[in-house]
C-alpha positions as CSV (number, residue, x, y, z in Angstrom):
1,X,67.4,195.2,15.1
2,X,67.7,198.0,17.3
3,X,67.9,198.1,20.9
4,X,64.1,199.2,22.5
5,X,63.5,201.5,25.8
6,X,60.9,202.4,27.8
7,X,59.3,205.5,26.5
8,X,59.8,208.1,28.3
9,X,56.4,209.9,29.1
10,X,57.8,213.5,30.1
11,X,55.9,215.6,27.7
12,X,53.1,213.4,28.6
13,X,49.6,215.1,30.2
14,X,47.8,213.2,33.0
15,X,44.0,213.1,33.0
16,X,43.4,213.9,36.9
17,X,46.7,215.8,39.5
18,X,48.9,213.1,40.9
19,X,49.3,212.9,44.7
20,X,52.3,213.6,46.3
21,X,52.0,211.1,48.1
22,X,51.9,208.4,45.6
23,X,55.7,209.5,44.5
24,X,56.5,208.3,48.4
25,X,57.3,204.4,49.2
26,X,54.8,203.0,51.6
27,X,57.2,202.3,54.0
28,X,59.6,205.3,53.7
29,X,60.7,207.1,56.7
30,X,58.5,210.5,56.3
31,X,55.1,208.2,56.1
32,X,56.0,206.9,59.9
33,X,56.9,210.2,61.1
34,X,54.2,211.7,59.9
35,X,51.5,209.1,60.8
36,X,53.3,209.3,64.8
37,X,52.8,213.1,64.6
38,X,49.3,213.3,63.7
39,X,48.4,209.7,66.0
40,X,50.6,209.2,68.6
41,X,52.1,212.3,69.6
42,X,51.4,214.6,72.1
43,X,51.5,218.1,70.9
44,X,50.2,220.4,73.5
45,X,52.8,222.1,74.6
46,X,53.5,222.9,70.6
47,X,50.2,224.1,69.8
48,X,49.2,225.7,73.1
49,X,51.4,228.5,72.7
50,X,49.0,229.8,69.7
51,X,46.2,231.2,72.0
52,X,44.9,233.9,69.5
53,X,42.7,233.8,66.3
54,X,44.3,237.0,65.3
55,X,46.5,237.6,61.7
56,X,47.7,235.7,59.5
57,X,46.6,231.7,60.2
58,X,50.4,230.3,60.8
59,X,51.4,226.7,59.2
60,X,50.0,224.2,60.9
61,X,52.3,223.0,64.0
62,X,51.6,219.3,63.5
63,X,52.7,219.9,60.0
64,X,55.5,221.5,61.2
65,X,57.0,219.0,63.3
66,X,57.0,216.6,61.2
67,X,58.9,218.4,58.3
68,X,61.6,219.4,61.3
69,X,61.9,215.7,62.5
70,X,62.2,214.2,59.1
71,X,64.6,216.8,58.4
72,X,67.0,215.9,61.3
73,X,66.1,211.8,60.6
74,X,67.3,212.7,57.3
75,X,71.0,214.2,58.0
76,X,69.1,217.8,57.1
77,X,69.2,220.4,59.8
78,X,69.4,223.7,58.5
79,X,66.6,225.6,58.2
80,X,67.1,226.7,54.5
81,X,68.2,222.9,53.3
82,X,64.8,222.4,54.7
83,X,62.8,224.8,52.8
84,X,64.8,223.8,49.8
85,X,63.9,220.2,50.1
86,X,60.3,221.3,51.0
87,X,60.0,222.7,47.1
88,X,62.4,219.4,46.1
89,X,62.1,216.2,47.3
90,X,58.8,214.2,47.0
91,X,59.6,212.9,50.8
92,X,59.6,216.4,52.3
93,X,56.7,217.7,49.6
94,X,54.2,215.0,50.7
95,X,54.8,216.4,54.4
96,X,54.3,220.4,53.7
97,X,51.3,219.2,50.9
98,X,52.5,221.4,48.2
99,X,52.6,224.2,50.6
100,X,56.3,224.9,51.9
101,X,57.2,227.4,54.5
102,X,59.9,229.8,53.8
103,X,63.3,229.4,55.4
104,X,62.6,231.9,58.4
105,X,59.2,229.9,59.2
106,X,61.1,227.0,59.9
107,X,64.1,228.5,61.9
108,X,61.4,230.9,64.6
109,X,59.3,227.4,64.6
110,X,62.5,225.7,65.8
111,X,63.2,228.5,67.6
112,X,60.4,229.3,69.2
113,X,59.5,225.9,70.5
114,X,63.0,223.9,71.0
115,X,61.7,223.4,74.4
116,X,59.1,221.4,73.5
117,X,60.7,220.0,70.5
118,X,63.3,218.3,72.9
119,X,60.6,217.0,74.9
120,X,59.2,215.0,72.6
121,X,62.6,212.3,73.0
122,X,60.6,210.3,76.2
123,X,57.3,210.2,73.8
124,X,59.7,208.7,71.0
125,X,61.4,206.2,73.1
126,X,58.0,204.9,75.3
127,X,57.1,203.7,71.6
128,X,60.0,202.5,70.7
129,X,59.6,200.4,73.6
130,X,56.0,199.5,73.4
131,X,57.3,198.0,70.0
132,X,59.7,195.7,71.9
133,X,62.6,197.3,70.9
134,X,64.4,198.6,74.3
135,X,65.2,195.7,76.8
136,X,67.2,197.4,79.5
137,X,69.1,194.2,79.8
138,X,72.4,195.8,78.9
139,X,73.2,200.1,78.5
140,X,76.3,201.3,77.3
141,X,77.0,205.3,77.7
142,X,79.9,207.4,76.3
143,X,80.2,210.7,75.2
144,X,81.3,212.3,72.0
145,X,82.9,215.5,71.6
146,X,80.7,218.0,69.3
147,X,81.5,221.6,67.5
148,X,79.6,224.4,69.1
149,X,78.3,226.5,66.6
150,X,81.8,229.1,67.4
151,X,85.4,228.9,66.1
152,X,87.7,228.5,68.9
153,X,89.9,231.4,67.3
154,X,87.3,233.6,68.8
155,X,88.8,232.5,72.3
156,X,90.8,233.8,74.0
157,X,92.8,232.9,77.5
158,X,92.1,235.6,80.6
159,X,95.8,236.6,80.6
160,X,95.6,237.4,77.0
161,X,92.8,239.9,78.1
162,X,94.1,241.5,80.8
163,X,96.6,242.7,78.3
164,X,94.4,243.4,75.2
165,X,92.6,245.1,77.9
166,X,94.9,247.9,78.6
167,X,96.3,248.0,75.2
168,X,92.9,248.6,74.2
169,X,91.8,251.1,76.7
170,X,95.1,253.2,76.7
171,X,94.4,253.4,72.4
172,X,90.9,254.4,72.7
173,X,91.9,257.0,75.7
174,X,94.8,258.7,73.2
175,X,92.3,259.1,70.6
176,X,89.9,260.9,72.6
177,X,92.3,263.0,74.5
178,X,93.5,263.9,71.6
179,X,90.1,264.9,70.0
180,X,89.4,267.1,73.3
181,X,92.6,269.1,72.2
182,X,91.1,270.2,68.6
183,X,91.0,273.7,68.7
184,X,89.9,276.0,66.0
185,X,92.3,275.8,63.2
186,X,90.6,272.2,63.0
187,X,87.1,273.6,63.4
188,X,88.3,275.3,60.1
189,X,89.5,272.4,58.6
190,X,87.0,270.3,58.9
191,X,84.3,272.5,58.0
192,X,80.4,272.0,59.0
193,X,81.5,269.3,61.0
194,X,82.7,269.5,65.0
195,X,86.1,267.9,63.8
196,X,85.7,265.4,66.8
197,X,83.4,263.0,65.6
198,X,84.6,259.4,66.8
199,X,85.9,257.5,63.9
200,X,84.4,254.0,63.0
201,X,88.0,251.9,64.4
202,X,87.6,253.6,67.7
203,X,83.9,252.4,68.3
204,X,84.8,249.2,66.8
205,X,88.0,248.8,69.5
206,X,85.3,250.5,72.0
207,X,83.0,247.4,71.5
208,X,85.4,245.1,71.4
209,X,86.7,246.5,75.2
210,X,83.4,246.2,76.4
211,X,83.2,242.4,75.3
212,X,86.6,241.5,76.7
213,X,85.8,243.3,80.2
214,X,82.6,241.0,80.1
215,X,84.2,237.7,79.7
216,X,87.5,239.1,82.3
217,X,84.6,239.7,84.1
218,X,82.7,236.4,84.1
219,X,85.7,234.4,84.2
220,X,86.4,236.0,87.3
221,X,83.1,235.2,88.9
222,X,83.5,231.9,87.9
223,X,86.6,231.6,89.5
224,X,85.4,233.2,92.6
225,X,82.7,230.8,93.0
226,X,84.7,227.4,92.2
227,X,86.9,228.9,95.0
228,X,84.0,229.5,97.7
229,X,82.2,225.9,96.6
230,X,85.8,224.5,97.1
231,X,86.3,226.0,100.7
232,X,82.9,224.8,101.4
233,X,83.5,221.5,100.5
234,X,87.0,221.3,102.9
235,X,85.2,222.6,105.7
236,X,82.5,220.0,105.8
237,X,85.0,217.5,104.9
238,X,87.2,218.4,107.9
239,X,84.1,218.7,110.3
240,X,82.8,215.0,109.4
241,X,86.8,214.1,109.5
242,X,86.5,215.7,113.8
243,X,82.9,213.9,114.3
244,X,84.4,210.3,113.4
245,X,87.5,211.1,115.2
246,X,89.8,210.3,112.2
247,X,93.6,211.5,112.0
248,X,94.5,214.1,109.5
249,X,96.4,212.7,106.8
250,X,98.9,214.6,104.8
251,X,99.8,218.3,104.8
252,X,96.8,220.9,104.4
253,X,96.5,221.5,100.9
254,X,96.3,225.3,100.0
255,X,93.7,227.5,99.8
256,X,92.1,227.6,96.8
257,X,92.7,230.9,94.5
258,X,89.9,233.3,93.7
259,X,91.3,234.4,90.6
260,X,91.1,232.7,87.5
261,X,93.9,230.6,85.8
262,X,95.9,232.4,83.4
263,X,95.2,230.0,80.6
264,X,91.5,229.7,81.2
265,X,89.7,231.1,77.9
266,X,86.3,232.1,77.2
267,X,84.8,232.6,73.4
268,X,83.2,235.7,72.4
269,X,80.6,234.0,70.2
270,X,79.3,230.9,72.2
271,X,81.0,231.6,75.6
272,X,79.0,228.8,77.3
273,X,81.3,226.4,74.8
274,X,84.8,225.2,76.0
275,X,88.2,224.1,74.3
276,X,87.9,220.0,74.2
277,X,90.7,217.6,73.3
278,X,89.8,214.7,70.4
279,X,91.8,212.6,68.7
280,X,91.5,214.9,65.7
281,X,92.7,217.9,68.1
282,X,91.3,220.1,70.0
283,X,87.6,221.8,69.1
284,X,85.5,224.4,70.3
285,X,82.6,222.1,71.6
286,X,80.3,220.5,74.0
287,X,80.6,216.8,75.3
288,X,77.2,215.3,74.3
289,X,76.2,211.7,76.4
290,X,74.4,209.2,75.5
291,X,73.0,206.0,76.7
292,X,72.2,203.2,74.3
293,X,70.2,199.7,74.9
294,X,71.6,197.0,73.6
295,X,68.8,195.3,71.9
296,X,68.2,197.8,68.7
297,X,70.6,200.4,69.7
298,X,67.8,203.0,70.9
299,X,68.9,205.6,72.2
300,X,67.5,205.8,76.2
301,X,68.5,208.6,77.8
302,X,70.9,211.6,76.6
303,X,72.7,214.7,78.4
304,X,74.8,217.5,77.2
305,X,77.7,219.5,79.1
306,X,80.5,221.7,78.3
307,X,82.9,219.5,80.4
308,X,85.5,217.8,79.0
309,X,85.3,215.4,81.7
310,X,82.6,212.2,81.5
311,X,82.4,211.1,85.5
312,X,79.5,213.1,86.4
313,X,77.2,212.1,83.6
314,X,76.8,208.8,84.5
315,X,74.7,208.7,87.6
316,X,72.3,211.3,85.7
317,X,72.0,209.6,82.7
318,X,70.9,205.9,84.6
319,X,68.5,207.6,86.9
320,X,67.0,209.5,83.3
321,X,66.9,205.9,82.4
322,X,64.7,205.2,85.1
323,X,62.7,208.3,84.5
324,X,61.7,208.1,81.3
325,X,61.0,204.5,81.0
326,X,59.9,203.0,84.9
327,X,63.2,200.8,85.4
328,X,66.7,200.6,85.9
329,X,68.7,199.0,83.7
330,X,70.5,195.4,84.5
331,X,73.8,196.0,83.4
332,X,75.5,199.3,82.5
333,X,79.0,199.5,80.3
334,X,81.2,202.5,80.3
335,X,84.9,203.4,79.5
336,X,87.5,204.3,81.9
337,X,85.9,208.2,81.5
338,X,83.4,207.2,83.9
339,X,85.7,205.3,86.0
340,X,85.3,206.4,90.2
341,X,84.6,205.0,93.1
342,X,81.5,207.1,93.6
343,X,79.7,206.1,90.3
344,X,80.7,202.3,91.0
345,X,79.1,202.8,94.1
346,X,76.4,204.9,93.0
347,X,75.4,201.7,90.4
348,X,75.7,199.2,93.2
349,X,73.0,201.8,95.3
350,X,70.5,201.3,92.0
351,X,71.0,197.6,91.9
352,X,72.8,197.9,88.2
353,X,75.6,195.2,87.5
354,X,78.8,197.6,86.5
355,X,81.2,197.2,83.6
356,X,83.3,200.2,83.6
357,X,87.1,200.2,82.5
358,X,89.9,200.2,84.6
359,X,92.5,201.3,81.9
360,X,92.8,201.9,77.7
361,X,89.6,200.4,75.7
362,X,92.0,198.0,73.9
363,X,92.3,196.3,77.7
364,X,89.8,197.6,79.7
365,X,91.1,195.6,82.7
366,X,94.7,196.8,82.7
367,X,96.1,200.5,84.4
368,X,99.5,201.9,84.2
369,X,99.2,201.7,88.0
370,X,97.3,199.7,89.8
371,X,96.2,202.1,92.1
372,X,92.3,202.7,93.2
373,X,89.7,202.2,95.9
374,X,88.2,198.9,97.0
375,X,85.1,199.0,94.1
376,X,87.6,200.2,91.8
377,X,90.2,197.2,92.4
378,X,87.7,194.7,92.4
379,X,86.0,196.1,89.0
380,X,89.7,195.3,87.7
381,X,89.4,191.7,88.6
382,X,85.8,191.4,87.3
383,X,87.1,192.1,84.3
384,X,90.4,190.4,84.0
385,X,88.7,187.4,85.3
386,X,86.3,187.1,82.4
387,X,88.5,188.2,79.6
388,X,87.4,187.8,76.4
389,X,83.5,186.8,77.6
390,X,83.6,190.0,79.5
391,X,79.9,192.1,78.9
392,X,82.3,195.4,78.9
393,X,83.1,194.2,75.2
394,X,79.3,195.0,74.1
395,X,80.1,198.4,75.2
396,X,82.1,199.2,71.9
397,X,79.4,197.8,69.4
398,X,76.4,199.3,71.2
399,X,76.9,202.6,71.5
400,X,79.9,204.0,69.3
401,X,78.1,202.7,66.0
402,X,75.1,205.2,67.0
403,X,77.9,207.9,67.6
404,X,78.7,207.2,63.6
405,X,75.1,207.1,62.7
406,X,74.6,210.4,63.6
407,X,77.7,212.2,62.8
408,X,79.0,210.3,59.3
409,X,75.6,208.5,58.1
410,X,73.5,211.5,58.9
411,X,76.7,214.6,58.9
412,X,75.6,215.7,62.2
413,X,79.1,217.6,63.2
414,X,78.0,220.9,64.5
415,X,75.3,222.6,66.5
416,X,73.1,224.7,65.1
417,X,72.3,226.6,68.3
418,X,74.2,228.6,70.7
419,X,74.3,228.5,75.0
420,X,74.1,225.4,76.5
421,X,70.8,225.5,77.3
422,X,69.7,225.3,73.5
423,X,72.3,223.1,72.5
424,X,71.2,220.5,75.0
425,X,67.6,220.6,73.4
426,X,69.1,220.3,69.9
427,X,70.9,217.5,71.3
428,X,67.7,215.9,72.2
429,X,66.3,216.3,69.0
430,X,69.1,214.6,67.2
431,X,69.3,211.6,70.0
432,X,64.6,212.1,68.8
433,X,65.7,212.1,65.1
434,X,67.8,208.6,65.5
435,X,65.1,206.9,67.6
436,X,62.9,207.5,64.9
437,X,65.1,206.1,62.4
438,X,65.5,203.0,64.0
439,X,61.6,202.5,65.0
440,X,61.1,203.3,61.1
441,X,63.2,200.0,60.2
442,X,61.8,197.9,62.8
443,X,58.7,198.6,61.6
């Protein structure tokens, strides 16, 4: 006896059109994100910018914002993956009803409203909390080190220009003295032309001058400024220093230098971007924070800077905390990134227990030296004391597996945007994109 199947029906003619909706589980991610847009969201800054009744009707912006947040919740971020999956995928179809926008739609919606887009992280999270899932009993924050959408070979250091500079301006200024110097023999030669028309290469090196004065230039400003902020600084620090009558200590440190450090680069594509160290080497990338609750790893607050450096997120991102959901946290875990006197301080002000490390992650409560203020030498004993029941240890399971959620489960490894400014609201929507996720599973 032969082996039996089940027939397959794919030449098979159904009496009324199918739904695309009824190819979609009931409890699949796109039905939640698309039942929050249409009930629970506020859309008003999104729809408010569509004033006039003139042209072409555009796609509907609740319809919109759900195909871009499903798309991010899904590990799908550019705008043509989108639109393929739009024409594709049943989960995505159901969304756009049969009616997908083309590529470009979805990258000037995005565009066009990343403002708003980004704002729509605090409306995710107060539901995420009204369902029980954020606590605020214990935060962990860390950073992660992210590819700006540049390559860091388009870099390059400020002494590197000043000498591409002048090699570039003393090539471009041969050529054209040169051309001056065409006389009429060359009139003949070249015929109906003038014989001094400026070749393609020489506007080329011309533009690429004008870029490399630009970022000489900005780097220099930036310089100038740390170096005026920096003086500012040492004078009020020396005029409190005279009002409590304290003794100088030390010699006077020198002045600092208005010009910019010869190694100090600046890329041509994304210049807002810097050169960060990882572990894998070193990127061209922002430093993207985040602060995680411990209860169902929701995402509470988020930040973004170019800074390689972690020790002036963490104040911002526990009064963000407060800001978007009404309290302060209990406890609050970082690693030794965060690690100064000011920010234990500064968590002691907001009446949050600390748990930041004093040394490597493998043992938080150890240093090479045992050097640091008072806060920061009794954090050290806090820690040693409790060993192994430490609450610094539920910093690593909170918040780095959400780091791996979003960059291996979901391939998030690279902005899409360019300029801090846009990069910090694509942040948002990622840090959005999880929350959903995880409210989608609770659910």
């Amino acid at each position: 006896m032969s082996k039996r199947f089940r027939p397959w029906k794919i030449d098979d003619v159904q009496l009324l059109p199918p739904s695309v909706a009824d190819y979609v589980p009931k409890d699949h991610l796109s039905r939640l994100i698309v039942a929050l847009v249409r009930e629970s969201l506020d859309l008003g800054a999104i729809v408010g910018d569509y004033p006039s009744g003139l042209g072409q009707p555009p796609f509907d912006p609740q319809m919109m914002t759900a195909l871009l947040l499903h798309g991010y919740a899904s590990g799908i971020y550019s705008s043509r993956r989108i639109a393929k999956a739009a024409c594709e995928r049943a989960d995505f179809m159901m969304i756009v009803a049969g009616d997908p926008p083309d590529f470009r739609t979805v990258s000037e919606f995005r565009k066009r409203h990343l403002k708003a887009l980004a704002g729509l992280f605090v409306q995710v999270l107060q539901l995420a909390a009204a369902a029980g899932l954020v606590k605020l009993g214990h935060v962990a924050l860390d950073g992660t080190k992210i590819k700006a959408n540049a390559s860091k070979h388009k870099a390059m250091s400020y002494e590197r220009m000043a000498t591409r500079e002048a090699e570039l301006a003393a090539e471009v200024d041969r050529w054209l003295k040169a051309a001056e110097a065409a006389d009429a023999e060359e009139d003949k030669l070249h015929g109906d032309r003038r014989g001094d028309e400026m070749p393609a290469w020489v506007a080329d090196k011309q533009k690429r001058l004008a870029k490399i004065r630009a970022a000489k230039a900005a780097l220099e400003a930036e310089a100038k400024a740390a170096a005026e902020a920096e003086t500012k600084a040492r004078a009020e620090a020396e005029e409190k220093r005279k009002a409590e009558g304290r003794k100088k200590n030390g010699k006077t440190p020198a002045p600092p230098r208005a010009e910019p450090d010869p190694k100090s680069q600046r890329n041509f594509t994304d210049p807002e971007s810097r050169i960060l160290k990882t572990k894998d080497g070193h990127i061209q990338g922002y430093n993207a924070q985040a602060a995680v609750d411990a209860a169902a790893q929701i995402v509470v607050a988020h930040a973004l800077t170019p800074s390689m450096s972690d020790q002036d997120q963490l104040a911002p991102l526990i009064d963000q905390i407060k800001d978007n959901l009404g309290r302060m946290p209990d406890e609050a875990s970082a690693d030794a990134g965060y690690l100064s006197e000011a920010n234990l301080a500064a968590l002691e002000d907001r009446g949050v227990a600390a748990y930041i490390a004093t040394g490597r992650a493998k043992r938080p409560a150890e240093a090479a030296r045992k050097t640091g203020g008072t806060r920061t030498k009794a954090m050290r004993t806090k820690l040693a004391r409790a060993g192994r029941r430490s609450r610094y240890r539920l910093r690593k399971q909170v918040v780095e597996p959400v780091f791996g959620q979003m960059k291996q489960a979901r391939g998030f490894r690279q902005f899409l945007m360019r300029g801090v400014e846009k990069v910090r609201a694509e942040w948002a929507l990622i840090c959005t994109a999880h929350n959903l996720a995880k409210l989608a599973r609770a659910a």
